[in-house]
C-alpha positions as CSV (number, residue, x, y, z in Angstrom):
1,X,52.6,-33.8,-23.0
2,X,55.2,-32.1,-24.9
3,X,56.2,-32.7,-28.6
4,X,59.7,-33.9,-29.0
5,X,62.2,-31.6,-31.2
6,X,63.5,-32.7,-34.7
7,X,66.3,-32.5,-34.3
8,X,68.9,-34.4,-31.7
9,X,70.5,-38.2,-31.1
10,X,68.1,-39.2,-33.8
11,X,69.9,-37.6,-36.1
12,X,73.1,-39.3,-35.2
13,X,71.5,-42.6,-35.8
14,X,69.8,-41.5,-38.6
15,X,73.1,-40.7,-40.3
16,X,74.3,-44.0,-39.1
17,X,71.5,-45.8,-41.0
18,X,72.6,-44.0,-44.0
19,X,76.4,-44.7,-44.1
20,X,75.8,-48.6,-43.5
21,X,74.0,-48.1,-46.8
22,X,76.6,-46.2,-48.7
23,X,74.0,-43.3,-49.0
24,X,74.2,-39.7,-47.3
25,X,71.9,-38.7,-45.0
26,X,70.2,-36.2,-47.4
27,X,68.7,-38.6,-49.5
28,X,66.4,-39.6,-46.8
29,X,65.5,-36.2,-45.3
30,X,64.6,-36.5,-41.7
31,X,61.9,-34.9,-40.6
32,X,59.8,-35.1,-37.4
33,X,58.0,-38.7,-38.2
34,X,61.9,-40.3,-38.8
35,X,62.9,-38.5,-35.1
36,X,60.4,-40.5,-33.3
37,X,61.0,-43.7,-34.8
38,X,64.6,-43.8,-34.8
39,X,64.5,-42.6,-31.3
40,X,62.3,-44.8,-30.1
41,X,63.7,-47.5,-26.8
42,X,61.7,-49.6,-24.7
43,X,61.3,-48.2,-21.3
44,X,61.6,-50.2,-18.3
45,X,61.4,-47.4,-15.4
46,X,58.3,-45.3,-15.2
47,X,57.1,-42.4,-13.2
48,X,55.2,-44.2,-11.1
49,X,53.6,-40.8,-9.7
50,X,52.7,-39.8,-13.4
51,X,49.2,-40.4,-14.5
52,X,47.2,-40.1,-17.7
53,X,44.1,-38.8,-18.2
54,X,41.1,-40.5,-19.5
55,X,41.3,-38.5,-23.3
56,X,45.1,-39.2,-23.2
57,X,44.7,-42.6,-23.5
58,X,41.4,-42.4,-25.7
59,X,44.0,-39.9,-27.7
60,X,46.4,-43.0,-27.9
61,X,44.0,-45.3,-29.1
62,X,42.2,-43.1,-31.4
63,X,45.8,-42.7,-33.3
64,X,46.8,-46.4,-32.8
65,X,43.2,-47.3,-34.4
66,X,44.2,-45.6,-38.2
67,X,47.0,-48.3,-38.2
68,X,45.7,-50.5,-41.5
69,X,43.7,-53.9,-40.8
70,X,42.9,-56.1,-43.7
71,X,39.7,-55.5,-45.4
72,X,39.2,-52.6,-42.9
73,X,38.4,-55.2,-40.6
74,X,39.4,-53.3,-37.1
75,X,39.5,-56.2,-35.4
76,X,41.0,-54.9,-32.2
77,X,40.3,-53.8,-28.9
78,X,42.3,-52.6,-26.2
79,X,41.9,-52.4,-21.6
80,X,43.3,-49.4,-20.4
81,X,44.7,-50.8,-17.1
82,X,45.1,-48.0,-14.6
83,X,43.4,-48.1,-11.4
84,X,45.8,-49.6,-8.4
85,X,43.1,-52.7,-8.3
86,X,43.4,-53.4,-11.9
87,X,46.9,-53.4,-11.8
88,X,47.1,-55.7,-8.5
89,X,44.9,-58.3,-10.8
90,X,47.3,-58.1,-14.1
91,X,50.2,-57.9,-11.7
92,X,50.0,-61.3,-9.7
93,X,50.3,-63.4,-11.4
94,X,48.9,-62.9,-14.7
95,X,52.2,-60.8,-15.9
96,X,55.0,-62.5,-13.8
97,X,55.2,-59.6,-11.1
98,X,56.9,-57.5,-13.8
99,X,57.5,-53.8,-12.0
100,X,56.4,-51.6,-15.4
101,X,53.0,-52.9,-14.8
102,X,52.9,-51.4,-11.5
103,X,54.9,-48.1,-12.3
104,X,53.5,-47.1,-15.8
105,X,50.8,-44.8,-16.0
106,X,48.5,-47.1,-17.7
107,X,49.2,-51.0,-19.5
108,X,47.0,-52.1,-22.5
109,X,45.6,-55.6,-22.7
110,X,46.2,-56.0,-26.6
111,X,43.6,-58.1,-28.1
112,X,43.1,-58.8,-31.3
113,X,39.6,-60.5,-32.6
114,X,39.7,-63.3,-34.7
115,X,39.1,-62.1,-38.7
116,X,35.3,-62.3,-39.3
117,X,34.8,-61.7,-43.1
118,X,30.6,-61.7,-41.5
119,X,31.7,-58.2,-40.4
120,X,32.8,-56.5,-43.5
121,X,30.0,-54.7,-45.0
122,X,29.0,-53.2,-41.1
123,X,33.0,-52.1,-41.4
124,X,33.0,-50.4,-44.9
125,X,29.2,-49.0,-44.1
126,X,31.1,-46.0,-42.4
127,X,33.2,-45.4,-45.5
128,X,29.9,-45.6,-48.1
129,X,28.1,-43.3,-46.2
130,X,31.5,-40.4,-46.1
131,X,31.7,-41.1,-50.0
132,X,35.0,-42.6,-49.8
133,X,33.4,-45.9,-51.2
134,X,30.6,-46.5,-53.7
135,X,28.2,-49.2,-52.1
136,X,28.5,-51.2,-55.0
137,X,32.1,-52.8,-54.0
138,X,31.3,-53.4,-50.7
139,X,30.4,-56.9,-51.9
140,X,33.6,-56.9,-53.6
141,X,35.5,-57.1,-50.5
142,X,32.9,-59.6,-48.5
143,X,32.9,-62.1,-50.8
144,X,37.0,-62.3,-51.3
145,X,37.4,-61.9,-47.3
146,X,35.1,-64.9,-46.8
147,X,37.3,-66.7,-49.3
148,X,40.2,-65.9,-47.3
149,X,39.0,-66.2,-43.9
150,X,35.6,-68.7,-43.9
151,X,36.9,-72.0,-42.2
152,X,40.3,-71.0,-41.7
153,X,40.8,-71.0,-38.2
154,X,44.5,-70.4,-38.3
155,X,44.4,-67.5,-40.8
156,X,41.7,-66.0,-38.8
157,X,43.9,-66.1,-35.1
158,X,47.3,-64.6,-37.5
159,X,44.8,-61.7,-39.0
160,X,44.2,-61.0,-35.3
161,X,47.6,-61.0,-34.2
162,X,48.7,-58.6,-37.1
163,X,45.8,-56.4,-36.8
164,X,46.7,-56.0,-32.8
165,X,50.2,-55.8,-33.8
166,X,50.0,-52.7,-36.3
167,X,47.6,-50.7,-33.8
168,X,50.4,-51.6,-31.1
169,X,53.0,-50.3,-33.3
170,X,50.8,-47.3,-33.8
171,X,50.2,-46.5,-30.4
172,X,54.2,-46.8,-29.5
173,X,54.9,-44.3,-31.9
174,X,52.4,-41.6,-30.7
175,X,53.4,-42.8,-27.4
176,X,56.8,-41.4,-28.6
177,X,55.9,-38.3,-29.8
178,X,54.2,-37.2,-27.1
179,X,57.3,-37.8,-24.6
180,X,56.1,-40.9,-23.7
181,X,57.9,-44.1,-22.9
182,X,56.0,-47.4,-23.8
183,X,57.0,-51.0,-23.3
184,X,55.4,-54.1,-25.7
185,X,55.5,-57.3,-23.6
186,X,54.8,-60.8,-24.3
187,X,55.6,-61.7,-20.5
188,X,51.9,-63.7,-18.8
189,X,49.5,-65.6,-18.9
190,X,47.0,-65.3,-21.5
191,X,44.9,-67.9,-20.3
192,X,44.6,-66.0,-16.8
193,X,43.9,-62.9,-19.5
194,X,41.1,-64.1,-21.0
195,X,39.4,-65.3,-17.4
196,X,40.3,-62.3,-15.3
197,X,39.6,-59.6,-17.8
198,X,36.3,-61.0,-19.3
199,X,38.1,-61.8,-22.8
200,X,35.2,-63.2,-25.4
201,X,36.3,-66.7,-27.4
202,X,36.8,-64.7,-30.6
203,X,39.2,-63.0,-28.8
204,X,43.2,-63.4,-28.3
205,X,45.2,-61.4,-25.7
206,X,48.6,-60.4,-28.3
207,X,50.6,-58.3,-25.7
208,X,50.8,-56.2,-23.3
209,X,51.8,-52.6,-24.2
210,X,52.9,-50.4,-21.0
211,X,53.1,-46.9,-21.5
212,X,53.7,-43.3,-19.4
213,X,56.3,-41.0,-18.7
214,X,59.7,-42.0,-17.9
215,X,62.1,-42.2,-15.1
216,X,66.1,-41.9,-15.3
217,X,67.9,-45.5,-16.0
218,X,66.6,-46.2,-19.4
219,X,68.1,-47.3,-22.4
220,X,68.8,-45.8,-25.7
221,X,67.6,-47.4,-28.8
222,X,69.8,-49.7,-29.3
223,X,71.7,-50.3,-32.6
224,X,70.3,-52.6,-35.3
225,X,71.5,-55.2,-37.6
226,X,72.8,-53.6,-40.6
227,X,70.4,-53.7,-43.4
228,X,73.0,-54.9,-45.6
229,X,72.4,-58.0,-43.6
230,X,68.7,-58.0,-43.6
231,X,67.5,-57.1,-47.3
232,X,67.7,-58.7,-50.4
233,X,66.6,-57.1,-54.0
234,X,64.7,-59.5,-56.1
């Protein structure tokens, strides 16, 4: 998987960006990071020869899992589906028959796990132990997460659905630096997730993310709402 270059339609867009906001492109210097996420489009044909290997897609996760959770909670997980039979499953009819399923190298079940503050000091035990974090405020953060989270079943299922969301983000980014073309979908049946794929009641399917190298036919990004439009100063 090849690195994309700085430097290309991006920067177009880029400078677009910029002149809706009365500022020149200089005072936001693009670099490589900018590149990927202006270039970024969701990719509806795949390869559907191309294949990724089983550290690719630990690679993609492995990146997508440094996205931030609240409390350092990590309450994620992800299903690499690749294998023909796996696909067939999601396929029909858990995800409508949609063709990227079928064609992309691989499609991650999303999950996110419902915000157990219970968790927190097994999370941050990891960060004591590399001296990032004195033991001593580990209770610190417990005690406020159970405050937040303890009884609230509805905070606990959005926590879930953010923390899934950020890793997804994450992953669609690295996706994109690595040449990759990746699709988030909220298309099927989470019920028929949770029973064909095992799912655990803490546990909420967010999206599906499909993701491999691309075919000719697909879209550029396409343009946004100025931000004129979409930011206030307070």
């Amino acid at each position: 998987m090849n690195c994309l270059a700085t430097t290309g339609p991006a920067t177009r867009v880029a400078a677009q960006i910029f002149a809706q906001t009365g500022k020149s492109e200089n005072a936001f210097a693009t670099n490589a990071v900018i590149e990927t996420i202006l270039s970024r489009s969701a990719a509806k044909y795949y390869d559907p020869a191309a294949t990724l290997s089983d550290d690719q897609i630990r690679d993609l996760v492995r990146i997508g899992t440094s996205a931030p959770t609240s409390f350092h909670l990590q309450n994620w997980r992800f299903i690499a589906v690749r294998s023909p039979e796996a696909k067939a499953r999601l396929l029909r009819p858990i995800a409508w028959n949609q063709p990227a399923i079928t064609d992309a190298a691989v499609t991650f079940i999303i999950i996110g796990r419902l915000a157990d503050a219970s968790t927190v000091p097994a999370r941050l035990a990891p960060v004591v132990e590399a001296g990032i974090m004195p033991a001593h405020l580990v209770p610190e953060w417990e005690i406020p997460a159970r405050g937040l989270y303890d009884d609230q079943p509805r905070r606990q299922r959005d926590e879930a659905v953010r923390s899934a969301t950020f890793g997804t983000a994450a992953i669609i980014y690295t996706a994109r630096s690595l040449g990759l073309g990746s699709t988030p979908m909220i298309g099927f049946d989470a019920e028929a997730v949770h029973r064909e794929f095992g799912l655990a009641e803490d546990e909420v399917p967010v999206m599906l993310l499909t993701v491999g190298p691309e075919r000719a036919g697909n879209w550029p990004q396409k343009p946004r709402m100025p931000v004129a439009d979409v930011l206030d100063f307070a």
